[in-house]
N, C-alpha and C positions, 0 to 999 in steps of 0.2 A: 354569452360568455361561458356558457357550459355546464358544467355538473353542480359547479360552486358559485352558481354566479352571481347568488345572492350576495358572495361576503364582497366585503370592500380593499379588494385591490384585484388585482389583474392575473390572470392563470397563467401571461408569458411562458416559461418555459413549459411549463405543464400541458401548452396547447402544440409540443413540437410532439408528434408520437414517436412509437420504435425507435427511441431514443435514450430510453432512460441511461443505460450506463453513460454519456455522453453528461445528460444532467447532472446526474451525482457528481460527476464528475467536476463539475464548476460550483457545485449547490456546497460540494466541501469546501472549495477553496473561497466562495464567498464568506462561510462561514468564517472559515482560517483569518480570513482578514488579509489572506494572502497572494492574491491575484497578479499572473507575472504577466510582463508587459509583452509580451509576443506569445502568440498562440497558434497553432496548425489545425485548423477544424479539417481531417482527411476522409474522405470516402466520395461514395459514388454519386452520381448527377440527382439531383432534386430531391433527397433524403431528408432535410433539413437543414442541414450545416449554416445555409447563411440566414434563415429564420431563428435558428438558435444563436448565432453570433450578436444577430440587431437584440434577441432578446433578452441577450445578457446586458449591451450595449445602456438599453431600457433600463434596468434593471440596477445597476451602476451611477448610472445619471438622475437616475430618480428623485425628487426632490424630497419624498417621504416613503421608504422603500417600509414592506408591511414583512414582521417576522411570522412566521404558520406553523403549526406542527403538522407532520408529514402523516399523523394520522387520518385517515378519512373514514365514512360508514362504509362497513365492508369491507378494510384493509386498510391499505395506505394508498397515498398519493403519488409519490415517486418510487418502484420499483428499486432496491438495491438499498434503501434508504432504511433505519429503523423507524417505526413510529412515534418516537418522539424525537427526531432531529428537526430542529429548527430549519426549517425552508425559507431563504432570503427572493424577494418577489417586488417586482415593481408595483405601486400602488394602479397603477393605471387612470389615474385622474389629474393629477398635476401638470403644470403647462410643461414640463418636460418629459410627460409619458405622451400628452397628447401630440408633440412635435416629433417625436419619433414613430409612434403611428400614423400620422399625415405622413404621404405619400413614400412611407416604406422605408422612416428613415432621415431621408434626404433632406426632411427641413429642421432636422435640432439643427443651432453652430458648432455642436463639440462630437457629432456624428457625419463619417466621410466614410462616403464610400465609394471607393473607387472602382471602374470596369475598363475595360481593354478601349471602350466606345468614346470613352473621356478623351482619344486622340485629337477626338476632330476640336476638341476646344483649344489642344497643345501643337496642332500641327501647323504650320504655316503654309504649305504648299494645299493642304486643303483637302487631298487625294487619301491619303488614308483609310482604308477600309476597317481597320479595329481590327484585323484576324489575332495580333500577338499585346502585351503591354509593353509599351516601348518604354523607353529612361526618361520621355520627355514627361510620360504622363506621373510617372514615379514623383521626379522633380516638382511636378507643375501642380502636385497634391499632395506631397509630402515631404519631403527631403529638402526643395529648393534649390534654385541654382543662382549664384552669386552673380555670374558670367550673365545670365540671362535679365537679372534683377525679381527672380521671383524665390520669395520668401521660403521658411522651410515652415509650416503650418506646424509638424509636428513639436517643434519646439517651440512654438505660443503659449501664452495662457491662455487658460480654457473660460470660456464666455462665461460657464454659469458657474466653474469653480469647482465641478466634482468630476474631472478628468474627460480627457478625450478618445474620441476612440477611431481608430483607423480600419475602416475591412478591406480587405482586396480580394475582390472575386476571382475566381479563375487563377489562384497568383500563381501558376505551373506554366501560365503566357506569359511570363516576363522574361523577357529578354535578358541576356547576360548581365550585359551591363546597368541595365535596371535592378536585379537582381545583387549586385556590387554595391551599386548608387544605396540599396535599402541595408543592407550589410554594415554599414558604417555610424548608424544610427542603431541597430540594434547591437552594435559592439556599447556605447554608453545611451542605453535610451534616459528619455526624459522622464520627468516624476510625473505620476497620473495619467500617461500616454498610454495605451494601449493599444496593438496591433494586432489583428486576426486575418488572417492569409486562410481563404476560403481553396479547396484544389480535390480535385480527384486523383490527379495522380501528383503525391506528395515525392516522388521520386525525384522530382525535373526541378524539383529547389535544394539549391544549394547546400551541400553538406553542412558546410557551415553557419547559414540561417536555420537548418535543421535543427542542430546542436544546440541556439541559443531558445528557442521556441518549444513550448509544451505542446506537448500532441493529444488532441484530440481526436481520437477514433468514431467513424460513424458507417455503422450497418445497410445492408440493403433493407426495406420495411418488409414485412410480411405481407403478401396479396392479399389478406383479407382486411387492411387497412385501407389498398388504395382499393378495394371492391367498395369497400364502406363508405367511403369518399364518393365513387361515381354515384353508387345509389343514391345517395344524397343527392345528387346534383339531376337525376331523372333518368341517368342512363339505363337501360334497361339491363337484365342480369349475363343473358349469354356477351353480350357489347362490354358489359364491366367488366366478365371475367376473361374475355380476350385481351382487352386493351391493359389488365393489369400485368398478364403474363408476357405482354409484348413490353412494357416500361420494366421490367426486369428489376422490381424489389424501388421506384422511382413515382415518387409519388409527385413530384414536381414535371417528371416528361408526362406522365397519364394526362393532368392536367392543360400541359399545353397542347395536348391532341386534342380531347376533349374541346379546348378552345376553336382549334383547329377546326374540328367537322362545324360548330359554329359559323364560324367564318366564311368556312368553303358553302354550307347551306345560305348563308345573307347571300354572297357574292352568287352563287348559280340562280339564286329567288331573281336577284336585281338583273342578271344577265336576259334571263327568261324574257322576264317583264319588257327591257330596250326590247327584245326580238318579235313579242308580242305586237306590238307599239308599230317596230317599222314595218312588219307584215301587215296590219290595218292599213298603214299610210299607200304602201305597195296596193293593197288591193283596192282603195279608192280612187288609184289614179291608172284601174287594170292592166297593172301587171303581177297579179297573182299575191297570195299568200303564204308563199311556203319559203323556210329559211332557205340559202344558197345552197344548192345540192344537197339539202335535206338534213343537212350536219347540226349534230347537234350544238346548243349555244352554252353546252357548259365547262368550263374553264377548268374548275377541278373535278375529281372523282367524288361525290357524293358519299361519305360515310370514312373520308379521307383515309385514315391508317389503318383501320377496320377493314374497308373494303379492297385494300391495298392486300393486304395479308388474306385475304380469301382469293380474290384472284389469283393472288401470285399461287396459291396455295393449288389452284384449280387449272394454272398454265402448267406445274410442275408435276399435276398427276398426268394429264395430257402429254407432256416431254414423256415419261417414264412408259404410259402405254403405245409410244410411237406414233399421234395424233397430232405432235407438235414439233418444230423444231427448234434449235439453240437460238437462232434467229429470232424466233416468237417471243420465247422468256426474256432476252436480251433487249428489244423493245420496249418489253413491259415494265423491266425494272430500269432501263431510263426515261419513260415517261412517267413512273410514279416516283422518281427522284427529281425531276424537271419538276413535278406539282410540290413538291418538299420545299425545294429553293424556291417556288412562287411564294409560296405560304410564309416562308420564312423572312423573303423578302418585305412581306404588307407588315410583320412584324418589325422590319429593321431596311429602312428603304437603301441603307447604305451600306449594309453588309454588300460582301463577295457573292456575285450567284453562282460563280463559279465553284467555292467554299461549299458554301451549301449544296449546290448538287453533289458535291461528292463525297457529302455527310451524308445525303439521303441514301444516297450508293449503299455507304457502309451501313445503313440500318436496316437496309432492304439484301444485303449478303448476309446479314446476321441474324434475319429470319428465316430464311434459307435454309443457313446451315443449322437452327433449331428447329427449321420445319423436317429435313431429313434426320435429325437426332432423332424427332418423335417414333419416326418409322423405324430406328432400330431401336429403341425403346419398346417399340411393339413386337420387333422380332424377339426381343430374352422376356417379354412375359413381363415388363415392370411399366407398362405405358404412363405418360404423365398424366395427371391429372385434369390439366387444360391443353388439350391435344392441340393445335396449328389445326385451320381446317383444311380436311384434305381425303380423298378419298381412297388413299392407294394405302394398303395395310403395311405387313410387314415388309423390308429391304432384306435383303442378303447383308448378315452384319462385318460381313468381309469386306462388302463394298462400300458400306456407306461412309467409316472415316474417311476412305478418299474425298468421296463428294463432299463432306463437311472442310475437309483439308482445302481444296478448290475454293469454297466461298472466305474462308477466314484469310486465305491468300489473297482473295479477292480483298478483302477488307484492310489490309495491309498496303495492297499495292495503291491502292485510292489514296489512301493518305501519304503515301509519296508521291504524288502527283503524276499517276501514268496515264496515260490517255485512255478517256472514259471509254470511249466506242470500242477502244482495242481490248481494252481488259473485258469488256460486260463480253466481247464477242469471242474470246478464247474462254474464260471461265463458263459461260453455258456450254460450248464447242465442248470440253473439255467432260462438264456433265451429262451429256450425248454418248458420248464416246464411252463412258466408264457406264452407262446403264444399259446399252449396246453392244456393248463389248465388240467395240469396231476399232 
């Protein structure tokens, strides 16, 4: 439990880092007694946002929530906070702390949370791939539809009696009329309801679910949180400090890489192994032991996003001294986008691969054009501090916006769905040409 874990109740929000203004932020209005029924947790991908949301959730529902002072040895406990402010804390032992930590959540009754995935339970034709939140899933988790005969949950009474709570992941995928459909409910919400709309980009809701809804602000973390975190976890130092500067202030994408090279090392181990196995069987019945034309039998790249960003880092010093060409890079970043959507798929068998490869796209253009920022970083003398590997020094800083303009074009036009071969092959085409000046 941590620094405190002797005492008796739970560190919940104290366990979300780089977060504190975001804490106080709820730690006053718990105080206050005055907690509004809609909330905007806004910022970037895996920061915290929906671990502090379930752990106010906790916190709220709690069946004997523990008062603390913010003092601790050595300073305080919540940053922003004075040392004597009563800090309100879920006990963490009660059958309603321990049902919100069982499986994230998901098994209090007066904790819902809702994801874009929740289709395939609302859809009828069955086809659904989860990319947006449709109305159905709105409806069929909260709001209710009369016409359909399913209930509005959010106006129930609450099972154990101390309010409910609604999160919506992603709520920047909801559809218009999803977005309508929730609208109408936070015109008069219900007593004890609570709703938190989880989003990176708080832009794509509604002005006027904006206006009714507190905002909550949330930061990128500092690298040396999610270094702190891999080390923990065994990753070695030069791997953590890459992989931190690739999750871009994301301590929840670090994480799922991290996962990621796991997965891809079981699944290449277990691939080995079959190929191991049928070369035996092959050579006892003489016809040799060697795989099909020698090819290797592994599925993904070995050190997945890690080795992903050094190659690419190693095709693009190659393009730059004329060893390579647009064709070569333009391969490489659609087969390390192809291993993306693999990976992502074992993750989610019924996501889009199509979706996903041309997220991997945009993560591998936006290395790219951080890999060449480095280099003009390094032409004015201010290099960063976790350089992109790569061996080509300074750029002409005349040229490099363009080449950085090309990849974030790149990243744009992906997500308008332009066809992947055509773009990967004009956007390298195009970085040829501007380091050639042809």
């Amino acid at each position: 439990m941590g620094k405190w874990g002797w005492l008796r109740y739970s560190l919940g929000m104290m366990n979300v880092q780089g977060q504190d203004r975001a804490v106080v932020q709820l730690q006053r209005s718990l105080k206050a007694g005055r907690l509004a029924s809609t909330w905007i947790f806004a910022g970037p991908a895996g920061v915290g946002k929906f671990t502090l949301a379930v752990e106010l959730a906790k916190t709220v529902l709690c069946d004997a929530p523990v008062k603390v002072l913010n003092k601790a040895e050595g300073g305080v406990r919540v940053k922003g906070l004075a040392a004597d402010f009563e800090l309100t804390l879920a006990c963490g032992a009660c059958e309603s702390c321990r049902a919100v930590a069982a499986g994230g959540g998901g098994n209090h009754p007066d904790l819902h949370i809702i994801t874009k995935e929740l289709i395939r339970y609302h859809d009828k034709t069955g086809k659904s791939k989860g990319t947006t939140l449709s109305i159905d899933v709105i409806r069929g988790e909260i709001t209710g539809d009369s016409a359909e005969g399913k209930e509005a949950k959010i106006y129930k009474r609450s099972f154990r009696g101390r309010g409910k709570f609604f999160i919506i992941d992603e709520a920047d995928l909801m559809e218009a009329p999803a977005q309508n459909s929730l609208l109408k409910t936070l015109e008069e919400p219900p007593l004890e309801s609570y709703l938190i709309l989880i989003t990176a980009s708080p832009q794509d809701l509604l002005s006027t679910i904006r206006s009714r809804s507190q905002l909550v602000s949330f930061g990128e973390l500092p690298n040396g949180v999610i270094v702190s975190r891999l080390l923990e976890m065994g990753m070695v130092e030069e791997d953590a400090a890459l992989m931190a500067r690739l999750a871009r202030g994301s301590l929840g994408r670090a994480l799922r890489w991290a996962d990621d090279i796991r997965v891809i090392d079981e699944k290449n181990a277990a691939a080995a192994e079959r190929a191991e196995k049928k070369a035996a069987k092959a050579a006892e019945k003489g016809g040799g032991g060697d795989d099909e034309e020698g090819g290797s039998t592994d599925k993904f790249t070995g050190g997945g996003i890690l080795s992903w960003t050094r190659e690419l880092g190693g095709a693009l010093d190659q393009l730059i001294a004329g060893r390579a060409g647009a064709s070569d890079v333009a391969t490489l970043i659609s087969k390390y986008a192809a291993e993306y959507s693999g990976l992502y798929l074992l993750r989610d068998k019924l996501a889009s691969a199509d979706r996903a490869k041309r997220d991997g796209i945009q993560l591998l253009m936006g290395v790219v054009a951080e890999w060449f920022a480095d280099r003009l970083r390094h032409a004015l003398g201010t290099p960063h501090e976790a350089p992109l590997p790569g061996i080509t020094g300074a750029l002409d800083y005349g040229l490099v916006p363009e080449l950085i303009a090309a990849a974030r074009d790149a990243e744009w036009q992906i997500d308008m769905n332009a066809n992947d071969k055509i773009l990967l092959a004009a956007t390298t085409t195009r970085w040829e040409q501007l380091l050639h000046h042809s």
